[in-house]
C-alpha positions in Angstrom: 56.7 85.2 96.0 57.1 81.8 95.0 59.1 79.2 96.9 62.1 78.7 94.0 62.2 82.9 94.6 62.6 82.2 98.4 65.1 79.7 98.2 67.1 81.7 95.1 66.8 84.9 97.7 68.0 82.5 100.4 70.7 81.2 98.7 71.8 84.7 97.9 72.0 85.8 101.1 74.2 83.0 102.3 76.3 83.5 99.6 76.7 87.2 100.5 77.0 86.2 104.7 79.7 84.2 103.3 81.4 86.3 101.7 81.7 89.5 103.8 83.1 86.2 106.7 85.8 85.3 104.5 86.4 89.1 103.7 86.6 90.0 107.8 88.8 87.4 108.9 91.1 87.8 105.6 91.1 91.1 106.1 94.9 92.4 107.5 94.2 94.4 110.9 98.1 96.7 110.4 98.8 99.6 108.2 100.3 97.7 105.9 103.3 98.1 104.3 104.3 100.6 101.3 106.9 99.4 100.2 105.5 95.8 99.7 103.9 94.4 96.7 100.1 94.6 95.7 98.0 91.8 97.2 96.5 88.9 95.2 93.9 91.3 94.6 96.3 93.9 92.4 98.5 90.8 91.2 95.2 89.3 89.2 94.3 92.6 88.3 98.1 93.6 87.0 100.8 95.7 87.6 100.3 99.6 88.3 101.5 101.8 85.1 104.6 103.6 85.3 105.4 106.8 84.1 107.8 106.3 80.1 111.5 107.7 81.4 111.4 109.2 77.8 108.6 111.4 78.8 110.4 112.9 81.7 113.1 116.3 81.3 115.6 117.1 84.0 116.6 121.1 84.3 119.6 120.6 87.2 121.2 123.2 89.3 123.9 123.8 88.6 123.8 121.9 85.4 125.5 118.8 85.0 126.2 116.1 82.7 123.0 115.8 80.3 120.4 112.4 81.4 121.3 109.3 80.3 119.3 106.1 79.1 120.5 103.2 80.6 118.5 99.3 80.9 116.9 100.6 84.1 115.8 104.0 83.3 117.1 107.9 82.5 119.8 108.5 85.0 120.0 112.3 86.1 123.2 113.2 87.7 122.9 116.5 90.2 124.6 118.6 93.0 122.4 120.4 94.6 118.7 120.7 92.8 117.4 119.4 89.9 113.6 120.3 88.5 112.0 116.8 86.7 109.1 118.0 84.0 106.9 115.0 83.5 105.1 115.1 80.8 100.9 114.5 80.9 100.5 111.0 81.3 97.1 110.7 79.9 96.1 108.9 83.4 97.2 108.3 87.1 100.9 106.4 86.9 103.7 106.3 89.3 106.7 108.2 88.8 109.5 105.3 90.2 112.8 107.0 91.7 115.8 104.9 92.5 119.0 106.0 94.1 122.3 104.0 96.2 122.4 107.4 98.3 119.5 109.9 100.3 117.7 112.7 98.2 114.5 114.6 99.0 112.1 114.5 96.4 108.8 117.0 96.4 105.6 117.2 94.0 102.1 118.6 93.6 99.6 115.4 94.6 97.8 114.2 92.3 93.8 115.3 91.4 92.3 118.4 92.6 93.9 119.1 96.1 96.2 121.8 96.7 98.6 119.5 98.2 102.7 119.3 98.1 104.0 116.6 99.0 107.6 116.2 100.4 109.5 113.5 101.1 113.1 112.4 102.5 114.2 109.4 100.8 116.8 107.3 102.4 118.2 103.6 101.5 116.3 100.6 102.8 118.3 97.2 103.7 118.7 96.5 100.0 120.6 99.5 99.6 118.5 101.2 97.4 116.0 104.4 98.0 113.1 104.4 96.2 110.3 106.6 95.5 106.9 106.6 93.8 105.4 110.0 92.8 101.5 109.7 92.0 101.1 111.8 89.0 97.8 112.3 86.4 98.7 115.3 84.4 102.1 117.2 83.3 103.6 117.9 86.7 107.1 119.4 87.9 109.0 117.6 90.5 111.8 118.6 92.4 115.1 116.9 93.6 117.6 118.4 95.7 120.2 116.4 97.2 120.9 116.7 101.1 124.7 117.9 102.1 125.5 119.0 98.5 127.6 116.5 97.5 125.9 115.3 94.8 122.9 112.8 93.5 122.6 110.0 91.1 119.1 109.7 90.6 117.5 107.0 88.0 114.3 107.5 86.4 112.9 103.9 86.1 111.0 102.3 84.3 109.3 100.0 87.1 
């Protein structure tokens, strides 16, 4: 090996020592919180797709007034249940749900695993409860509301 290789494989290595320093004390040493933004990392990279609110079918229990388009989303209006058929995707997006009041959402994970997820949605300081439903292929999810007395649900579009 010559010496420009030694010095290039040096250099190299530093660069790499460097690196992996800035990456450990960067590095966030919590959980983390969910509900909080992507990092500078997922900012440069973009924003995570969303599933179309065209794309999406509500079948409610007992029925109620058809969904609605509005500037946020599809609004689906419910009592007690009400069955969401998402149509496939053609990749992995989110499914976003937004409500003023508590509703229990539940869905097949994505991939693979025989998983159901279930979840008990409630509002957060801003009022609002959100939540995101990992889906890759045509899925059913399922709303039901908790008390029975009735859910606004909006199927947005971020």
């Amino acid at each position: 090996m010559s010496g420009r290789q030694k010095v290039l494989l040096a250099a190299l290595a530093g660069l790499l020592a460097a690196l992996y320093l800035v990456a450990a004390a960067g590095g966030r040493h919590d959980r983390g919180d969910p509900t909080a933004g992507p990092g500078w990392l997922g900012r440069l990279g973009g924003r995570a797709a969303t599933v179309d609110p065209a794309t999406v079918t509500a079948d409610c229990v007992p029925p109620a007034a058809p969904p609605t388009a509005s500037a946020e989303g599809t609004v689906v209006a419910f009592t007690s249940g009400c069955l969401l058929r998402v149509a496939d995707p053609g990749g992995l997006r989110s499914l976003v749900l937004r409500s003023r009041a508590p509703f229990v959402v539940t869905a097949t994970a994505p991939g693979d695993a025989d998983v159901t997820v279930h979840d008990e949605v409630t509002p957060g300081a801003d009022g609002t409860a959100l939540a995101r439903v990992a889906v890759d292929r045509a899925v059913d999810v399922v709303l039901t509301c908790p008390g029975g007395g009735g859910c606004t649900v909006v199927v947005a579009r971020s």
